[in-house]
N, C-alpha and C positions, 0 to 999 in steps of 0.2 A: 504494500500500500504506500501511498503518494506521501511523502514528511509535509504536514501542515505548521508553518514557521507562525512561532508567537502565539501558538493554543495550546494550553494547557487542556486537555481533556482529561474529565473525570470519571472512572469508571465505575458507579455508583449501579444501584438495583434498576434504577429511572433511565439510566443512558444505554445499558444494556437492550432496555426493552425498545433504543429507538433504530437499532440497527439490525439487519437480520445479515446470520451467517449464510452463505453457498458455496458450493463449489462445483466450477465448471465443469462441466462434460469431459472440455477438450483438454485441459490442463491438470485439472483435478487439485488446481491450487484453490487455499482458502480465500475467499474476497470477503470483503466489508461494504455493505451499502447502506452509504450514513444518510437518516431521512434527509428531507428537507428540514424538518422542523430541529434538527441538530445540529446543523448546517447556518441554523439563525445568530448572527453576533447578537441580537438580544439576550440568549442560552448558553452563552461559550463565557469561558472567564480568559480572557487577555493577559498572559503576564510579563506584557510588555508594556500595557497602560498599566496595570496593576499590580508590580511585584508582590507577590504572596498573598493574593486577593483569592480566596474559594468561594467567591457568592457573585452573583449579579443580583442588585435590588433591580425589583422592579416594582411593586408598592406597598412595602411598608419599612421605615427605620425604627430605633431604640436609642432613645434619648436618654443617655447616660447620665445626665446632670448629677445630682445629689445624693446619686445609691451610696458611694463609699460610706456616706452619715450613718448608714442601717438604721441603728432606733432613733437617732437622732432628727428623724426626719420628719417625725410627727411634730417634736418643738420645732425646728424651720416650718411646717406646714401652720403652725398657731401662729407663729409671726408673723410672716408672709402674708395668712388671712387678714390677721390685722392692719396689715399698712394698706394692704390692697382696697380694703373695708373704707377708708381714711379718704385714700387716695378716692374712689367711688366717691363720699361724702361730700369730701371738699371740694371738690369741678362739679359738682351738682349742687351744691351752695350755691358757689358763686354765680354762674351759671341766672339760678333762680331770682337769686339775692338783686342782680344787674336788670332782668326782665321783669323785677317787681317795683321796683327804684327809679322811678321818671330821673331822677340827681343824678343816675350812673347811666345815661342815655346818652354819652359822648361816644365819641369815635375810638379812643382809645378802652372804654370797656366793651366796645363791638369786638374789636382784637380779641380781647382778653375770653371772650363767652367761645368765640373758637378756639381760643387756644385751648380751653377746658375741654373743650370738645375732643379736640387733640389728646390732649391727655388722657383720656378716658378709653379713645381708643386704643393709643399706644401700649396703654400697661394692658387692656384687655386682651390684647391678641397673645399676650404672651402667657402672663399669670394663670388663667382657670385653669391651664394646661397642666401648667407647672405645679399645682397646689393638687391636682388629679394624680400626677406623676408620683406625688410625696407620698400616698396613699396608697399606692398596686405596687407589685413586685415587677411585674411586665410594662414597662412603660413604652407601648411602642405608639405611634404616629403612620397614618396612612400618608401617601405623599401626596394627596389631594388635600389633606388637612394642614399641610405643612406646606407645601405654595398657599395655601391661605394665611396662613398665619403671617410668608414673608411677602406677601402682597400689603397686607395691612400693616406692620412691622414698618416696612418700609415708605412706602406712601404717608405714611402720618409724623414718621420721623424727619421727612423732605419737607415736608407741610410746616412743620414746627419751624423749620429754620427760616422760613420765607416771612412766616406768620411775624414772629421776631426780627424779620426786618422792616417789616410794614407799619410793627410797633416803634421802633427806632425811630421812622423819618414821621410817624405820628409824633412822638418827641421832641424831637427837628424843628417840625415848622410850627410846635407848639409855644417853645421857648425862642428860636431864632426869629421865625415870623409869627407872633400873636395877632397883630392887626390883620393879618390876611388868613389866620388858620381858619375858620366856617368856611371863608370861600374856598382855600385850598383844598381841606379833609371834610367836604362835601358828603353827602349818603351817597352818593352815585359813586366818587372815589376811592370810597371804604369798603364797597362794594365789590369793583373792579380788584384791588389791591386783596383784599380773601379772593375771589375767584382766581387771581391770578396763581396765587399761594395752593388753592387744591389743584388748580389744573398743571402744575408744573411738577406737585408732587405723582401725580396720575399717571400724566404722560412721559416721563420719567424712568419712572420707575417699573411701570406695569411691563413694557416690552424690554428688559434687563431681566425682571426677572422669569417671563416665558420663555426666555432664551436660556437663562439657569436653567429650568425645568422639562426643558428640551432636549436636553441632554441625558446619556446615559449614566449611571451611576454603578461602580464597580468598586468589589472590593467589600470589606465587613457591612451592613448597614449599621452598627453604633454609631451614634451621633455624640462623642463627647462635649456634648452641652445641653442646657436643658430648655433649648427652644433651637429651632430651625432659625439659623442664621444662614447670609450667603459665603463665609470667608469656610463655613465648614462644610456647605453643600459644595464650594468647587474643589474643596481639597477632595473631595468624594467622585468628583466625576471623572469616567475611566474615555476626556475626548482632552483636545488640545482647549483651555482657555486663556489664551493668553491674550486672545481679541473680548474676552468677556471683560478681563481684568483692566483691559486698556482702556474700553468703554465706560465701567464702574470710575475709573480713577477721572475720568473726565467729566462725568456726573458730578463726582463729588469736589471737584477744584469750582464746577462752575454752579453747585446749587448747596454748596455748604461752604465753601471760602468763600466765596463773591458775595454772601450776604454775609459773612462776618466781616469783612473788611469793608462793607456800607456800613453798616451798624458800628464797626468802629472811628467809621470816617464821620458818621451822623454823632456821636458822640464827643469827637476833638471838634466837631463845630461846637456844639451841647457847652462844653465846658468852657473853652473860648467864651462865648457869650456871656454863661454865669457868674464870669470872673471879672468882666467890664460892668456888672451892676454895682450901683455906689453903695446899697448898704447891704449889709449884713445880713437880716432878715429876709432882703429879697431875694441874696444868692442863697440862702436856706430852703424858702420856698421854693424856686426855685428846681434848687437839684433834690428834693423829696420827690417832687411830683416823677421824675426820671429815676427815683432811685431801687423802686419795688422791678421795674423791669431790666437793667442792669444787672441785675443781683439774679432776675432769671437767666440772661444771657449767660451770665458767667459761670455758675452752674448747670445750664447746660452742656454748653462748651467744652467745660472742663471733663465731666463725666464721659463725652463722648470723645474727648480726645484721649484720655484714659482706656478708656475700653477699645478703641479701633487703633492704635498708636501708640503701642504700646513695645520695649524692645521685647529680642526674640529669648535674649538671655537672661538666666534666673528666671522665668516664670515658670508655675505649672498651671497643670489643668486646673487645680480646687482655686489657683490664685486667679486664673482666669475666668473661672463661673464665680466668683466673690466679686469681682470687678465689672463684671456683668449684672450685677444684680445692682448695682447704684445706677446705671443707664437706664435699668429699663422696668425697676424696682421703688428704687428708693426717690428719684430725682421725680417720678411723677407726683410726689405727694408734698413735695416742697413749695410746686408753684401754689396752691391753694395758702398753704401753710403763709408763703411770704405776702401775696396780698393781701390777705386778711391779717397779719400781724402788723405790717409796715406800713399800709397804708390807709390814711384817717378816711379817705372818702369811706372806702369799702366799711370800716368799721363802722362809722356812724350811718350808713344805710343800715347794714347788721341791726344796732340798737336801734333803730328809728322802727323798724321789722319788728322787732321782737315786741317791742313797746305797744305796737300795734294788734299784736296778735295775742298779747297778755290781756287789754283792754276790750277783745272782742272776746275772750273766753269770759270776762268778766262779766261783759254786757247780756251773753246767751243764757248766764249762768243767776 
């Protein structure tokens, strides 16, 4: 028979069953006649894409994340519930708090009600999964659930950064130009600037990652990590990406640097400005009103530069799923956390709210 270069064949109870022995009349030599359906590189393991790979997925993975913990994993799964609980809470506060509050009816708490928005989806596509995982000893993942997860994953993580720069230059021309901000941050403008913010995380992202998922995947399906991310689905696929990775890396220079280097350039105006006001109190007021979303940029930022940029030496896996968990974890329950703590409007709608709703239990009662 023929040497087939670069296939590893298996000869299992299943592969036996795909080929039948004969032998010819004429020659009375043994022959091998391999189906079609054995024949399929969807069924063959590669170990020239895959040194030491014995499987081809085809749909389902196992999301490694937090088994090493064993019993530990039920306290991760009580914590975990509780911030996630929090996180839930507080971007449906706010959220509410801004559509009940004629006083927070600006353009800048238009931002802020999507970004909530944002947030709520970002920690949802990852979390229920993850706190389901803490619970079963099998934690596998169909790959139609896990393109979903980095469909949304992604799309809202792109969304976030635009959102935050939309909030920036709402900053901008709030403290550079006050006399022209109503004309400028218009409803029709506020408008445009969110639609611009989903449609770029959408179109983006959605065809990166049908093209990830286009692809074949070879080799274990463990996923050490404990959500479908894309840096471990292409370490997984058994094709050449090196045009996926050049793509992603251009994604991400021009829909995550180019809005942090606006938002940074809208800010060295920001401060410029607040430093030529003559008193004291003004440049106070002033950089409060900028300082609750500052404080989110930079936390965002940080976290995600943390988790994606990270070096390659000294880390491990557990330090790598630890570092993952303030991205996509911890950082969504902060933004609630920081407006409502730091800034008076949001506050005194809060009490204005509650005031209100104490005095109508009152009145029914």
């Amino acid at each position: 028979m023929q040497q087939t270069d670069n296939i590893d064949w298996k000869h299992t109870d299943r592969d036996k069953r795909l080929f039948h022995q004969m032998k010819t009349k004429n020659s009375g030599k043994l022959t091998f006649i391999w189906t079609e359906e054995h024949l399929n590189p969807m069924t063959m393991t590669s170990s020239k894409g895959n040194p030491g790979g014995n499987q081809t997925i085809l749909d389902v993975f196992v999301l490694v994340g937090f088994s090493y913990l064993n019993e530990l994993q039920i306290l991760l799964f009580v914590v975990l519930l509780v911030i996630y609980l929090l996180t839930l809470m507080g971007n449906l506060l706010i959220i509410l708090l801004i559509k009940l509050s004629p006083s927070l009816h600006t353009p800048m708490y238009f931002f802020l009600v999507n970004l909530s928005f944002v947030e709520i989806c970002f920690t949802s596509s990852v979390v229920p999964q993850l706190l389901a995982h803490l619970l079963v000893e099998e934690k596998t993942i169909s790959i139609a659930a896990c393109a979903a997860g980095v469909y949304v994953f992604t799309i809202m993580g792109l969304t976030q950064c635009c959102l935050l720069t939309a909030m920036a230059y709402d900053r901008y021309v709030a403290i550079c130009h006050p006399l022209h901000y109503t004309t400028i941050m218009s409803g029709r403008v506020c408008a445009l600037l969110v639609g611009a913010a989903w449609a770029a995380g959408i179109l983006v992202e959605v065809p990166l990652i049908m093209w990830i998922f286009s692809l074949p995947f070879c080799g274990s399906n463990h996923i050490q990590h404990f959500f479908c991310d894309i840096p471990p689905m292409l370490n997984m696929a058994c094709a050449d990406t090196s045009q996926i990775k050049a793509v992603g890396l251009m994604g991400l220079v021009l829909f995550t640097l180019c809005p942090f280097l606006l938002i940074l350039l809208s800010y060295i105006h920001i401060i410029s400005t607040i430093l030529k006001l003559p008193s004291a109190e003004g440049r106070r007021k002033a950089f409060s009103t900028c300082s609750c979303h500052l404080t989110v940029v930079t936390v965002s930022y940080v976290t995600g530069l943390i988790t994606y940029v990270k070096p390659k030496f000294g880390s491990t896996t557990q330090s790598d799923l630890l570092i993952s968990l303030l991205n996509t974890i911890i950082y969504p329950v902060l933004n609630p956390i920081i407006y409502a703590l730091r800034n008076k409007e949001v506050k005194g709608a809060l009490r204005k709210t509650l005031q209100k709703s104490t005095f109508y239990c009152h009145w029914r009662n």
